[in-house]
C-alpha positions in Angstrom: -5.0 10.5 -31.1 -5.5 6.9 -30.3 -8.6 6.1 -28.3 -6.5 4.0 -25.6 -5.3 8.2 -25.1 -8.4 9.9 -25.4 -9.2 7.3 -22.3 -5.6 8.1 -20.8 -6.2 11.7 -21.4 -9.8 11.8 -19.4 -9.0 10.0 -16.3 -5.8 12.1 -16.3 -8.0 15.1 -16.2 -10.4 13.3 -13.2 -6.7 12.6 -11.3 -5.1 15.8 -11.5 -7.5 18.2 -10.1 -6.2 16.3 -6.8 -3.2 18.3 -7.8 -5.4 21.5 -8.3 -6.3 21.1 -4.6 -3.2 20.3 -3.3 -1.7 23.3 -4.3 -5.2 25.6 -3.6 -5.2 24.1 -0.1 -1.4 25.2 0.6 -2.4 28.8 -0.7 -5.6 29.4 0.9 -3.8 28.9 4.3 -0.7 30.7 3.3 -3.2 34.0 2.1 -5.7 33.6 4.8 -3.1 33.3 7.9 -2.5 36.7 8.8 -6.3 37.1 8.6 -6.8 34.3 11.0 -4.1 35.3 13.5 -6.2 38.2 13.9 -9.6 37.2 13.6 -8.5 34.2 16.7 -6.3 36.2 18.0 -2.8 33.6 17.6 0.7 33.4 19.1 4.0 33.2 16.8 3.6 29.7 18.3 0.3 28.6 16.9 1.3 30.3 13.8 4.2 28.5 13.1 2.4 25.4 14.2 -1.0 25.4 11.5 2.5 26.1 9.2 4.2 23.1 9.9 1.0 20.8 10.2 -0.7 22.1 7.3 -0.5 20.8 3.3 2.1 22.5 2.8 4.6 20.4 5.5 4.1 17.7 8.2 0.5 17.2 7.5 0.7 16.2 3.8 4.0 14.1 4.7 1.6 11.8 6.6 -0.6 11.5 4.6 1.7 10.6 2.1 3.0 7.8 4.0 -0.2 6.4 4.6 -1.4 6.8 1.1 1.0 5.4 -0.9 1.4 2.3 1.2 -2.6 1.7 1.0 -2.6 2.8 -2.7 0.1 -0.4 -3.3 -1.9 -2.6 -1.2 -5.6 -2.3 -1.7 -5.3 -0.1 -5.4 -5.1 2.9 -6.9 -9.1 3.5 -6.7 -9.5 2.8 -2.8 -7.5 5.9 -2.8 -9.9 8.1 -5.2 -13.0 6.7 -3.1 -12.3 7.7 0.3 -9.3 10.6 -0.1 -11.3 13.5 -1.1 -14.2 12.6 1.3 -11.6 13.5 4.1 -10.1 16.6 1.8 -13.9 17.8 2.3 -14.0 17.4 6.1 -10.8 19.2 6.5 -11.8 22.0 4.2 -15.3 22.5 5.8 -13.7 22.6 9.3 -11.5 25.5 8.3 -14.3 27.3 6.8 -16.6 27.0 10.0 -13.4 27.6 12.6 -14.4 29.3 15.4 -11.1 28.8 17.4 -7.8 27.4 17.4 -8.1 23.8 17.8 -10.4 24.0 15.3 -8.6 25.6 13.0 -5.6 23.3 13.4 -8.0 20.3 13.1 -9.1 22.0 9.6 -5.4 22.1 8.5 -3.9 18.8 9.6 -6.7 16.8 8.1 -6.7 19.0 5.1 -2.9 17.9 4.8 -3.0 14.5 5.4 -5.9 14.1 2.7 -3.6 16.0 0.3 -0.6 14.0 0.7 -2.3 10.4 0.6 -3.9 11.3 -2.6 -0.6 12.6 -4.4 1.2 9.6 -4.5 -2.0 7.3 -6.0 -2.4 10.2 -8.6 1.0 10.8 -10.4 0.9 6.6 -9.9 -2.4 6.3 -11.7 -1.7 8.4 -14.6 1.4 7.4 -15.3 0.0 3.6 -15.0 -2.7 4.5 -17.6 -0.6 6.7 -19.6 1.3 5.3 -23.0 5.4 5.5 -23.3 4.2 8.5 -25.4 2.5 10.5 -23.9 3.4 9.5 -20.1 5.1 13.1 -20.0 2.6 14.4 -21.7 -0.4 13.5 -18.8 1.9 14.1 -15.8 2.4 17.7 -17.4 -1.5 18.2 -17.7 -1.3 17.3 -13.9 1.2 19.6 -13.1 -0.2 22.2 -15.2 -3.7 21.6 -12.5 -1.2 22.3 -9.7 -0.2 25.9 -11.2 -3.6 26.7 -11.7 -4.4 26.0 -8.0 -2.0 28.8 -6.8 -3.3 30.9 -10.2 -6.7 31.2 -9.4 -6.7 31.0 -5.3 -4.4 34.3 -5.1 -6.3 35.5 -7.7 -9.4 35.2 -5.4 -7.9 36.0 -2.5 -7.2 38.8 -3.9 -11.2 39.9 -5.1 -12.0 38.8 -1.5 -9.8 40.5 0.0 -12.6 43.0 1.6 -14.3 40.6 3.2 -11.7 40.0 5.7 -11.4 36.4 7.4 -14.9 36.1 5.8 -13.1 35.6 2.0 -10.7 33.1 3.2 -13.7 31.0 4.6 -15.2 31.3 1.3 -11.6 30.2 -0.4 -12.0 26.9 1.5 -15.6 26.2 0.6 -14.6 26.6 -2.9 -11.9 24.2 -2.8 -14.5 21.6 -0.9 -16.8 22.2 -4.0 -14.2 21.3 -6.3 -13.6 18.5 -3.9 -16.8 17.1 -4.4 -17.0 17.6 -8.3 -13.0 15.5 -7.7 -14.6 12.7 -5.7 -17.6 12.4 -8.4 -14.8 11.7 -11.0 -12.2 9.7 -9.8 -15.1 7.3 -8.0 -16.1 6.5 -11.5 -12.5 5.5 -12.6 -11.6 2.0 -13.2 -8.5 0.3 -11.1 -5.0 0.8 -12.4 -4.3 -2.4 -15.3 -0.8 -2.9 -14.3 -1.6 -2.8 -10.4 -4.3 -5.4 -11.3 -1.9 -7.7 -13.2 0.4 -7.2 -10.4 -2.1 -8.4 -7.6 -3.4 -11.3 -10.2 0.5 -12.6 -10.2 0.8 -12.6 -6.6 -2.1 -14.0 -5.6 -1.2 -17.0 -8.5 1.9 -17.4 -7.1 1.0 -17.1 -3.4 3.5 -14.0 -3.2 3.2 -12.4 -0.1 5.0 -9.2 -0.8 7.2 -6.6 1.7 6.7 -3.7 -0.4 9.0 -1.6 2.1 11.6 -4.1 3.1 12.2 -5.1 -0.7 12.4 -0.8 -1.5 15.0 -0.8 1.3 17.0 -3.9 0.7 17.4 -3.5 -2.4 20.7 -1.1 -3.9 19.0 -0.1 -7.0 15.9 1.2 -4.9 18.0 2.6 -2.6 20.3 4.9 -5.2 16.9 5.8 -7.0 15.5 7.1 -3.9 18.0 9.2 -3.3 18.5 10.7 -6.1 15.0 11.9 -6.8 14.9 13.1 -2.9 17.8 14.8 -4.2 16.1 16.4 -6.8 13.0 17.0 -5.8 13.9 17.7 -1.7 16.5 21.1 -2.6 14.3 22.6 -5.0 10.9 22.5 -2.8 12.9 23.4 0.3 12.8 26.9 -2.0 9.3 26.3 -3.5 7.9 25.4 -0.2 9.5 28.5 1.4 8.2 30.5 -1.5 4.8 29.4 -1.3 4.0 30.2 2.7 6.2 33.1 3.0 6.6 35.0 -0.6 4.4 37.7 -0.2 5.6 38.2 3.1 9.5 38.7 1.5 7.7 40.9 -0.9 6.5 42.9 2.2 8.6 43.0 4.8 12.4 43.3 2.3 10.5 44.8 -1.0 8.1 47.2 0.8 5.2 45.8 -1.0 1.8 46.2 -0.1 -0.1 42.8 0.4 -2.1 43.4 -2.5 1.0 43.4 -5.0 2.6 40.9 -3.2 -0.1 39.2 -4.0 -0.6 40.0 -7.1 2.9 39.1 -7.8 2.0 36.0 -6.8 -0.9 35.5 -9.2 1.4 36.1 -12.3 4.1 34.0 -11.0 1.7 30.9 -11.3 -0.1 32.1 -14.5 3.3 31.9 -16.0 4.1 28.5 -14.2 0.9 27.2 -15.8 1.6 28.4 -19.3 5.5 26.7 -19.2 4.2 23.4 -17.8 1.2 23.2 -20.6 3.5 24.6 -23.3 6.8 23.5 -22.0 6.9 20.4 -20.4 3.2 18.5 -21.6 4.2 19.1 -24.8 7.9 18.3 -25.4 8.9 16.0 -21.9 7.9 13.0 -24.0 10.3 14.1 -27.0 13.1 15.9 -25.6 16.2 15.3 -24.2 15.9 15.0 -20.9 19.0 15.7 -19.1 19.1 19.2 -21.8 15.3 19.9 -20.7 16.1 19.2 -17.1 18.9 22.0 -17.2 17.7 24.3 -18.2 14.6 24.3 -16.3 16.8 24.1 -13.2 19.2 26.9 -14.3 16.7 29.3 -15.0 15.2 29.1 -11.4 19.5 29.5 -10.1 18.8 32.6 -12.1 15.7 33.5 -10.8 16.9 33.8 -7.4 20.8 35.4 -8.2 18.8 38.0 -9.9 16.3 38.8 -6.9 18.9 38.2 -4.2 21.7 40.9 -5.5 19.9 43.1 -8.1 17.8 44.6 -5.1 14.0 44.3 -5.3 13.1 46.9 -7.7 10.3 46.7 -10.4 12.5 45.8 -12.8 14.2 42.7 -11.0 10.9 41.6 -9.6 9.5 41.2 -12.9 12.5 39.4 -14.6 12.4 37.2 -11.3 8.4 36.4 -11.6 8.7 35.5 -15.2 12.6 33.5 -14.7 11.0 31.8 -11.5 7.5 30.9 -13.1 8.9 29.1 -15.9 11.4 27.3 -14.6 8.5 25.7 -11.8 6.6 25.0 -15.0 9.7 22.9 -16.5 11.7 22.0 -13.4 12.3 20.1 -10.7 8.6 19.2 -9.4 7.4 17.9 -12.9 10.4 16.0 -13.7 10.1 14.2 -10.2 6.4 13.6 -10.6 8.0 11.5 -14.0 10.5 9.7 -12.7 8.8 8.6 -9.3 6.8 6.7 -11.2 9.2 5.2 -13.7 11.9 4.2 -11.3 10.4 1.2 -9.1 8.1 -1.7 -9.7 4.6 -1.8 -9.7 4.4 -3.4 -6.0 5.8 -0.6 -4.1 5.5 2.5 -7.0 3.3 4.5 -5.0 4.5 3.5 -1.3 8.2 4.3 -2.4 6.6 8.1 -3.5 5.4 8.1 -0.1 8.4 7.3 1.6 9.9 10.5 -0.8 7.2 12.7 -0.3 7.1 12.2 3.6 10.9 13.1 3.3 10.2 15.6 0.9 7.2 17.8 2.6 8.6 17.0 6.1 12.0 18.9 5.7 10.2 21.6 4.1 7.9 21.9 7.3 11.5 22.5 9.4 12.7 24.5 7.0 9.8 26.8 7.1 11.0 27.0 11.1 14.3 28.3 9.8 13.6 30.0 7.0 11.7 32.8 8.7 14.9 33.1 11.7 17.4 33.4 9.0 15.7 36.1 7.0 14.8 38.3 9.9 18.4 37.9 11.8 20.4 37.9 8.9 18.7 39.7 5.9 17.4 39.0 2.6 20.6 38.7 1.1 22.0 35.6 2.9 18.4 33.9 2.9 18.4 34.2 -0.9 21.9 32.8 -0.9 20.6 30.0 1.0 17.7 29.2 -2.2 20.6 29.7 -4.7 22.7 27.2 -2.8 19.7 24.5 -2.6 18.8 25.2 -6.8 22.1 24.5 -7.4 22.5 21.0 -5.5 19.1 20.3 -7.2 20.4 20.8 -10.6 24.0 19.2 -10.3 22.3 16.0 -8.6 19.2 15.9 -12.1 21.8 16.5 -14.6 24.4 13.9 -13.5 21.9 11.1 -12.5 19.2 12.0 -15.8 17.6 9.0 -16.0 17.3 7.5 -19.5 13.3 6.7 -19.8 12.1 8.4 -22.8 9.7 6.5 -24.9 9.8 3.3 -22.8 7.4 1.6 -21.4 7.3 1.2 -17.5 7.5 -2.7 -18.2 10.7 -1.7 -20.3 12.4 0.4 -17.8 11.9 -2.1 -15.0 13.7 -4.7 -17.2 16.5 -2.5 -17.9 17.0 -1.4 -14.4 16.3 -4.8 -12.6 17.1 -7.6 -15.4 15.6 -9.3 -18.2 14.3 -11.6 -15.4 13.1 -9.8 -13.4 9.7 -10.9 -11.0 7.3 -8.1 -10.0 6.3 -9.8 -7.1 9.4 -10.6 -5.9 11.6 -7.7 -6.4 14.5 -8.5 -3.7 15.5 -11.6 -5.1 17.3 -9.4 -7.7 19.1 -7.5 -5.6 22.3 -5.9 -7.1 25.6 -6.1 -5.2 27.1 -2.7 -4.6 30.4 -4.5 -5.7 28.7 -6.2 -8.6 29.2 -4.6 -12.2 25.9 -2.7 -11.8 26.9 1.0 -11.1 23.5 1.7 -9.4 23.0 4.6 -12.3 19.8 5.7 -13.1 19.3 4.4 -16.2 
């Protein structure tokens, strides 16, 4: 291992655990909500409501918005220095609720801190990362994500006795491991390539539009869509599955809430396992549209399985293991790659913002309809639903693959854009929609 990776590989590790607390911050809410609505007392209304603002929807769409048009403007590191400081306040808020408005506070702050630090983070590591091993890194920060769910339901579900107590102490664990996040990535340097970018503007008295050149331009606009395409159908499921899971478990399995939760637990240990062995390893030296396929077939599998084999031991087990593999090798990871690949350095993280607000905000209204449709019209036709939305997922990855493997990001920006093509200027090299560009993802 070259040193330039041993570097790549550390602040990797620094970056991802904002992954780690992304996902630990959507599961500690999830676990702790039926505690709360007790403990405060809350409506269907207010329920639905810390749902929707929370990390897990609207709340992490903003802040995804916000952070990855600051992350493109002032740097990748403005991000590191001040994100996890607000992660903290939202954190501590939920741990010291005493009411609703606090509670909500606690959540929506939570969120937004969540989502403005995802897009600097899969930005930053691939920006640091080499063509070989640029799969590699976003894996180890996908494999961070698992381990948030892992380890939270895990806890969740030792602390279980403890009442509302145990979900307080979930969130003051998750602002300690904010802290130890913030002590890291404040000691990271800037991003190289965002620096070279800012050096050639500023040369060239470039005064960019970082969202009026993603917009205008077809290239930007086909790439958008097809990674919202991607990514949006598949985490309309794996948002669904993450707030209301052990709830289906319970209410259409008969579960009790400690093997629900359990369940759970598993389903992310084995998650963890595929993106570490699956995807860190071989997503820099695989083919991707094959990879891609099969990652997203096995979760259409997953769900045809637990929809019409009937939720017995047997199908619950072949759909934790189907399911938890497939979210280690599918949809999620291979968006977090080709985010980054896809655009220009000048608006790489604001155009994952855009996607991400897109992204995180449909899954808040699905999570509205989600719960209507299984209660009015059964498991069967919810799970229908999933299967439907895994399957546009896959046909859109495997038609569109793009072809990055092994390239640089300067490389793939030539190939999509032209030989001449000017980072700080990226609309000037628009492409026609009649011109003999086809707008594929190359």
């Amino acid at each position: 291992m070259s040193n330039n990776q041993k570097e790549s590989h550390g602040s990797t590790i620094a970056v991802s655990i904002t992954n780690f607390l992304d996902s630990g911050s959507i599961v500690a809410g999830a676990s702790g909500l039926t505690l709360w609505t007790k403990a405060l007392g809350l409506s269907s209304f207010q329920v639905g409501l810390l749902g929707a603002l929370s990390a897990n929807a609207f709340g992490s769409a903003i802040g995804a918005l916000i952070g990855g048009h600051l992350s493109d403007k002032y740097g990748r590191k403005v991000i590191y220095t001040y994100d996890m400081l607000v992660y903290m306040l939202g954190t501590i808020i939920v741990a010291a609720s005493v009411n609703f408005p606090m509670l909500l506070a606690g959540f929506l702050i939570t969120g937004i801190a969540v989502g403005a630090g995802v897009p600097a983070s899969w930005t930053y590591i691939s920006e640091t990362s080499e063509s070989t091993n640029r799969a590699e890194n976003i894996g180890i920060s996908q494999f961070a994500w698992s381990l948030g769910p892992a380890i939270i339901f895990a806890a969740g579900v030792a602390l279980s006795p403890l009442g509302v107590m145990g979900n307080r102490i979930l969130f003051i664990f998750l602002t300690i491991v904010a802290f130890i996040a913030w002590r890291l990535q404040s000691k990271l340097d800037e991003s190289q390539v965002w620096v070279e970018q800012k050096q050639h503007e500023r040369a060239t008295g470039e005064k960019p539009h970082p969202y009026r050149d993603l917009f205008s331009n077809v290239i930007n606009l086909k790439s958008l869509l097809f990674l919202i395409g991607v990514y949006m159908f598949w985490n309309l499921v794996a948002g669904a599955m993450g707030f209301f899971m052990p709830y289906v478990y319970e209410t259409a399995g008969g579960l009790t809430n400690l093997q629900a939760n359990l369940l759970q637990a598993v389903l992310w240990i084995f998650t963890a396992v595929a993106t570490y062995v699956g995807f860190a390893r071989y997503g820099d030296r695989a083919n991707h549209r094959i990879f891609f396929a099969v990652g997203a077939a096995m979760a259409v599998v997953s769900w045809v399985v637990l929809t019409f084999a009937g939720m017995n031991w047997t199908s619950l087990w072949i759909f934790v293991a189907v399911w938890g593999i497939s979210a280690g090798i599918g949809a999620q990871a291979w968006y977090a790659l080709w985010a980054t690949e896809l655009f220009p350095t000048k608006y790489r993280a604001g155009s994952q913002g855009v996607m991400f607000f897109v992204v995180r905000g449909s899954a808040g209204i699905w999570s509205i309809i989600f719960p209507t449709i299984l209660t009015t019209m059964g498991f069967k036709a919810a799970g229908t639903f999933m299967i439907g939305l895994l399957l546009v997922s896959l046909i859109i990855g495997v038609i569109w693959t793009p072809q990055t493997r092994g390239k640089s990001l300067e490389q793939i920006t030539k190939e999509r854009y032209g030989d001449e093509f000017d980072e700080s200027d990226a609309k000037d090299k628009q492409t026609p929609i009649n011109s003999n560009a086809t707008g594929d993802v190359k």
